[in-house]
C-alpha positions in Angstrom: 26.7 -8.6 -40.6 30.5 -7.9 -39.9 31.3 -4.3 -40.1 33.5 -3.2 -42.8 31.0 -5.9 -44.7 27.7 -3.2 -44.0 30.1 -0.4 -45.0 30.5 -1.8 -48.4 26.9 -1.9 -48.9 26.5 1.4 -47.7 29.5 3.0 -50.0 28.6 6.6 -51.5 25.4 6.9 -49.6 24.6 9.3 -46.8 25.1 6.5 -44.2 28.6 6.0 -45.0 29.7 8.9 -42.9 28.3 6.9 -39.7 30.6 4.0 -40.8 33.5 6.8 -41.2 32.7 7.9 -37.8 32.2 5.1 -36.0 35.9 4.0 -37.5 37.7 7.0 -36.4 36.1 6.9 -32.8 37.2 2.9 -32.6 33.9 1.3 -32.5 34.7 -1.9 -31.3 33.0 -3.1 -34.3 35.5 -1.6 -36.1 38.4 -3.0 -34.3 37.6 -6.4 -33.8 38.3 -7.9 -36.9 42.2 -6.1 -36.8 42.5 -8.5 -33.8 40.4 -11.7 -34.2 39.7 -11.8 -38.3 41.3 -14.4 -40.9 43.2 -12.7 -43.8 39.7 -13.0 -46.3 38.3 -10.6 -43.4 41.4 -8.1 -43.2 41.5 -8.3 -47.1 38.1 -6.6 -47.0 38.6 -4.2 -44.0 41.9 -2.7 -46.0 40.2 -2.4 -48.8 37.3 -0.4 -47.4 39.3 1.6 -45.6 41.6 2.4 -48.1 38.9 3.1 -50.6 38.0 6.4 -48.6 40.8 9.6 -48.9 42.5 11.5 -46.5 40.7 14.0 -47.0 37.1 12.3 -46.7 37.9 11.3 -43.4 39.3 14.9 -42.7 36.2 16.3 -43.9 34.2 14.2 -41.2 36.5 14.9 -38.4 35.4 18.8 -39.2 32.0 17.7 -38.5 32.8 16.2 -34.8 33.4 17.5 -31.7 36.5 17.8 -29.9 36.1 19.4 -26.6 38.3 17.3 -24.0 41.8 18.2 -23.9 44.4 15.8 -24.9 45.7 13.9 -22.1 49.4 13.2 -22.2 48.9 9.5 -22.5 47.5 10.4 -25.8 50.8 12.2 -26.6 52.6 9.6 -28.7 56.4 9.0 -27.4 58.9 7.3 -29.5 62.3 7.9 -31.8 61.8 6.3 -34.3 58.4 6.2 -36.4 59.5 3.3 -38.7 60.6 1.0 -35.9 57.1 1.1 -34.5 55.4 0.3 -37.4 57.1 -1.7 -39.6 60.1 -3.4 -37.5 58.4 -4.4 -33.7 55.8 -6.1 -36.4 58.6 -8.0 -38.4 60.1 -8.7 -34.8 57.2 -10.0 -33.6 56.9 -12.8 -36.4 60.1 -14.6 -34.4 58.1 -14.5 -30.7 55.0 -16.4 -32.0 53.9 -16.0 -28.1 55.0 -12.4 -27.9 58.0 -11.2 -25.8 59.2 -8.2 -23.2 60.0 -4.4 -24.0 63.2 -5.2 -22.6 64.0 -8.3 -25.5 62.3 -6.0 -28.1 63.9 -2.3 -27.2 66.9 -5.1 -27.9 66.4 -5.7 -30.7 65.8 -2.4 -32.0 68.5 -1.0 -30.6 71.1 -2.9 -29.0 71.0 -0.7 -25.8 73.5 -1.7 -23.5 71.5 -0.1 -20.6 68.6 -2.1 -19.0 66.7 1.1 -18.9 66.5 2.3 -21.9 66.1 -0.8 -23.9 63.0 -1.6 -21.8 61.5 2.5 -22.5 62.6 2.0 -26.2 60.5 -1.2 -26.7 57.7 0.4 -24.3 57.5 3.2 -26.5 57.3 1.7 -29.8 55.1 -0.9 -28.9 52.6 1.6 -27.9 52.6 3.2 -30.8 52.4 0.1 -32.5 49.0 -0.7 -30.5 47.9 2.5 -31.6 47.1 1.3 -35.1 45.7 -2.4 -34.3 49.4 -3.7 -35.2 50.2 -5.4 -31.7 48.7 -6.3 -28.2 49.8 -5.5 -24.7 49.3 -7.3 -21.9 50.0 -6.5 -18.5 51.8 -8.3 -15.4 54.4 -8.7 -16.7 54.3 -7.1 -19.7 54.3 -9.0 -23.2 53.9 -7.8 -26.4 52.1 -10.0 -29.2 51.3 -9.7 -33.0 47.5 -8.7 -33.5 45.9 -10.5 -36.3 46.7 -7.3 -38.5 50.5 -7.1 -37.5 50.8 -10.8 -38.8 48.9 -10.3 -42.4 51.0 -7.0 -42.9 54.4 -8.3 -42.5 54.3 -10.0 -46.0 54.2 -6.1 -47.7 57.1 -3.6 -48.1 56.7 -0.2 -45.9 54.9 1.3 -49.4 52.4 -1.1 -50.0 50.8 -0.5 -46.6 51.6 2.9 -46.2 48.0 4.1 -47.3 46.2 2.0 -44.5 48.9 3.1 -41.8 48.1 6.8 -42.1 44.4 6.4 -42.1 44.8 4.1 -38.8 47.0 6.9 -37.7 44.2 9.2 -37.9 42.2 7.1 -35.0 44.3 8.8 -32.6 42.6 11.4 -31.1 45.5 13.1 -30.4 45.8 13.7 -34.1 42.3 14.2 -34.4 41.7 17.4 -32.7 44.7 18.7 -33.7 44.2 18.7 -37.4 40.4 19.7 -36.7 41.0 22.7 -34.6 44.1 23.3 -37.6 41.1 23.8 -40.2 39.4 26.3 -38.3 42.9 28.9 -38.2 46.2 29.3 -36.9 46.5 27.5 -33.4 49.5 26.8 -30.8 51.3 23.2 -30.2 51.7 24.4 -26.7 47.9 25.0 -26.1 47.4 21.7 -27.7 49.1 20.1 -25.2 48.5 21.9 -22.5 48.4 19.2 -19.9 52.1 18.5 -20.8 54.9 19.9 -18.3 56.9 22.5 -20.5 60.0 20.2 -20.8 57.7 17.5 -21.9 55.7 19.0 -24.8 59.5 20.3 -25.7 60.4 16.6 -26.2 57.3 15.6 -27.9 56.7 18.2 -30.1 59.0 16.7 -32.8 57.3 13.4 -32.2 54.1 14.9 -32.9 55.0 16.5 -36.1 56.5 13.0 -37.5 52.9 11.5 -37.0 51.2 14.4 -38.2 53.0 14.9 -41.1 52.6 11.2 -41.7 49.1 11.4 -42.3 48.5 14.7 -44.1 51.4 14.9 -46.3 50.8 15.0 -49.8 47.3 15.2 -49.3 45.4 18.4 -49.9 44.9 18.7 -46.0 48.8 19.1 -45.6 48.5 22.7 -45.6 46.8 22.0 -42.5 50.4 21.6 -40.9 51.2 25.4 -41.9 48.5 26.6 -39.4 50.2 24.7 -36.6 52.6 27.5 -34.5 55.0 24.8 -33.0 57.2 27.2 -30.4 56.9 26.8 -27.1 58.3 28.9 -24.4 60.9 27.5 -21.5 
């Protein structure tokens, strides 16, 4: 039986938190159906997801265990949050067979330098792969709509909003973070520790954005009060 299928059968029970977990650890049972499924199938994954709050799935990352440091590849990079996930999707629907960070970063920009119009569309397509929305191959590099990132583009930034910030949430970056931010006051900068000081400088602002994303207006967003965000040069 597909996945988010079980889950509904097993709605307000005790299993359910094992469908929670196994969502917000990216199960590839979970995942699948964002890259492979027919719109009847992401109709039912949105809806199951959806159906559970912010703070449910808050409440069961309290529960888990978040021991291993977060790497810097897990340290999201980009500068602006909407062009990752709502414009490289809308992009994407005119490159049926994908296209380069350089076309992309383009687009979103209209860089003049090579450079930077290939980090910008590197960047925002990774966040983008983040939350199921695109795929990126390798050698050379080509970014292409997932099955997700093609049913979404039909809906205005509001309408899929709700799912966005509880795909956000499968970041483990964002994870441990807000989990260790239930327990107390803790430090960006220990966070982050495997981030040069320069670098964790640049990101920190990025990882506000994303975290703020998902908690705000939620009654975790207090959450964000316990985070100390200096860090010293």
């Amino acid at each position: 039986m597909p996945f988010y299928e079980e889950w509904i059968e097993n709605k307000n029970t005790e299993t359910e938190k094992r469908f929670i977990e196994y969502f917000l650890k990216l199960v590839p049972e979970s995942t699948e159906v964002f890259h492979k499924g027919d719109d009847a199938e992401i109709g039912t994954a949105i809806s199951v997801i959806n159906s559970v709050s912010i703070e449910r799935y808050v409440e069961v990352i309290d529960t888990m265990t978040y021991d291993v440091q977060i790497e810097a590849a897990q340290v999201p990079q980009f500068s602006d949050f909407g062009d990752a996930i709502y414009r490289v999707p809308e992009l994407l629907e005119f490159a049926p067979k994908g296209t380069s960070f350089e076309k992309l970063g383009y687009q979103l920009v209209k860089s003049p330098t090579e450079g930077a119009g290939i980090k910008y569309g590197e960047n925002h397509s990774k966040l983008a792969s983040t939350m199921e929305l695109v795929e990126i191959t390798k050698r050379p590099s080509n970014v292409m709509s997932t099955a997700l990132g093609k049913y979404l583009v039909r809906f205005m930034p509001d309408e899929k909003r709700d799912l966005l910030r509880r795909l956000a949430l499968r970041q483990y970056m964002a994870q441990k973070i807000i989990h260790d931010a239930g327990c107390g006051i803790i430090s960006y900068r220990e966070e982050v520790n495997h981030l040069s000081v320069t670098t964790a400088v640049r990101r920190r602002n990025n990882v506000r954005v994303y975290l703020e994303f998902i908690l705000k207006d939620t009654q975790c967003e207090k959450r964000l009060s316990n985070i100390e965000w200096q860090v010293k040069e």
